[in-house]
C-alpha positions as CSV (number, residue, x, y, z in Angstrom):
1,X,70.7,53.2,-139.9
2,X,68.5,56.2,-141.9
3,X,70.6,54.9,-144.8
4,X,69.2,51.7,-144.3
5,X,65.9,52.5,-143.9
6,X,66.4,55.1,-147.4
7,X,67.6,51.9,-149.2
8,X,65.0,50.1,-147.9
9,X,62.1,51.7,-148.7
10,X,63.6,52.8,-152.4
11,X,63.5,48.7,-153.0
12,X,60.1,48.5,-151.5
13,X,59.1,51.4,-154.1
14,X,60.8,49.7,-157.0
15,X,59.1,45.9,-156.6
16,X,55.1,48.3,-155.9
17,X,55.9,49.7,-159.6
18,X,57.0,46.5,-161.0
19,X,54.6,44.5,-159.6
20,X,51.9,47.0,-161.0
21,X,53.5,47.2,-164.0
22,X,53.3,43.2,-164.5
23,X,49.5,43.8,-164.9
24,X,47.1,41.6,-167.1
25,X,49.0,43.0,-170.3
26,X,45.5,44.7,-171.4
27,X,46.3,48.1,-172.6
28,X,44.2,50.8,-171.6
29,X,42.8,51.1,-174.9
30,X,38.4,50.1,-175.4
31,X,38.3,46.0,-175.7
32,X,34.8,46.8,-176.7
33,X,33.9,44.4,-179.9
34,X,32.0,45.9,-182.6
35,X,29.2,43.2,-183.7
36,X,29.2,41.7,-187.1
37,X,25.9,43.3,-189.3
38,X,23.7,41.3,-191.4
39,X,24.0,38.0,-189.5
40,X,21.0,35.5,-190.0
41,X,21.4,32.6,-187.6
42,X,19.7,29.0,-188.8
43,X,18.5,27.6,-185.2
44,X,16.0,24.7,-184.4
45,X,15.0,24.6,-188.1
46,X,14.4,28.3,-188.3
47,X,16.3,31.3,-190.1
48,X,16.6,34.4,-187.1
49,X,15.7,36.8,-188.5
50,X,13.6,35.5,-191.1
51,X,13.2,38.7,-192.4
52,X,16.3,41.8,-193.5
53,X,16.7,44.3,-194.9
54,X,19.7,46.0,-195.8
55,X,21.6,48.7,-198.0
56,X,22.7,47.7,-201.7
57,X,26.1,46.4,-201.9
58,X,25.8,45.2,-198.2
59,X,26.2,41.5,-197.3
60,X,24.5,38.8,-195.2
61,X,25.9,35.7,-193.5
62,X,24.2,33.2,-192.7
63,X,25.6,30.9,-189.8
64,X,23.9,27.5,-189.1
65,X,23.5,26.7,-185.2
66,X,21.6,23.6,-186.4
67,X,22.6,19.7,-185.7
68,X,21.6,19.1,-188.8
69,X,22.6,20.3,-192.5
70,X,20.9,23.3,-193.6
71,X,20.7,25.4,-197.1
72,X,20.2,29.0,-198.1
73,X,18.1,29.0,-201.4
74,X,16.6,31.1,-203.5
75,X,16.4,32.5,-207.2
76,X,19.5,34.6,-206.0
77,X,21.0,32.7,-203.7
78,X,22.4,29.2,-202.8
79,X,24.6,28.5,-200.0
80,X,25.0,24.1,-201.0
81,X,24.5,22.3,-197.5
82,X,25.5,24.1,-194.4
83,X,26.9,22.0,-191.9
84,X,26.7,22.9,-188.3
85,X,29.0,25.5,-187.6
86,X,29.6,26.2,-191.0
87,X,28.8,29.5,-192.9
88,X,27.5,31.5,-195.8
89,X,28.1,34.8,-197.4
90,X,26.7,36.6,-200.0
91,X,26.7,40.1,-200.9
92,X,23.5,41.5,-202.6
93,X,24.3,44.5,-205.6
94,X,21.3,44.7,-206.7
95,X,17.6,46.1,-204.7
96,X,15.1,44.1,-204.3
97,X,12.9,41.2,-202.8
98,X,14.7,38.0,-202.4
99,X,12.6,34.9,-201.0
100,X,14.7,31.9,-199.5
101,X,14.2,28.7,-197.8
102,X,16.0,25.2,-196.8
103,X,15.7,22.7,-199.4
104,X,16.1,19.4,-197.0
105,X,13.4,21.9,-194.7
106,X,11.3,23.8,-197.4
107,X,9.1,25.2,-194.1
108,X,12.2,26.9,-193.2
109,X,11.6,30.5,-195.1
110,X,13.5,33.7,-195.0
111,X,13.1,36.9,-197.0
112,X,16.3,39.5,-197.7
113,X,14.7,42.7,-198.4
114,X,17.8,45.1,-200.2
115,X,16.8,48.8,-200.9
């Protein structure tokens, strides 16, 4: 009987580490996500921010959350049309002021600002 009861509990013990090793496969490891810089959203006919600044050789990308077909342009800068969803990235190499806007939506502005 105390053989039994050894046997026993040695399979209880057994299936309490298997069953905790069958966890949710996460490993321990931080599943913290590091957010993207330089992101300029284009949302109910509006760039957010409409003003950034950044570091010389650093890039912005612009991401339209619009219905409708946006552009990024400027002296420096033209994206073509932007359809919703869609994206644009540029990276900017030389400092200075550069003035944007939407050409379908030329009340849309936006100002990159690279020092």
């Amino acid at each position: 009987m105390k053989k039994y009861h050894i046997l026993l509990l040695s399979i209880i013990t057994i299936m309490a580490f298997a069953i905790i090793g069958c966890g949710s496969g996460k490993s321990a490891q931080s599943t913290t996500q590091v957010a993207e810089k330089n992101i300029v959203t284009i949302h109910e006919f509006k760039f957010n921010p409409a003003e950034i600044t950044i570091q010389k050789g650093e890039a912005i990308t612009w991401i339209n959350e619009d219905s409708v077909t946006h552009t990024v342009t400027g002296t420096a800068i033209n994206s073509g049309p932007l359809e919703k969803g869609k994206s644009f990235k540029q990276t900017f190499n030389e400092m200075g002021t550069f003035d944007y806007s939407c050409t379908p939506h030329p009340y849309m502005k936006g100002k990159v600002i690279v020092k």
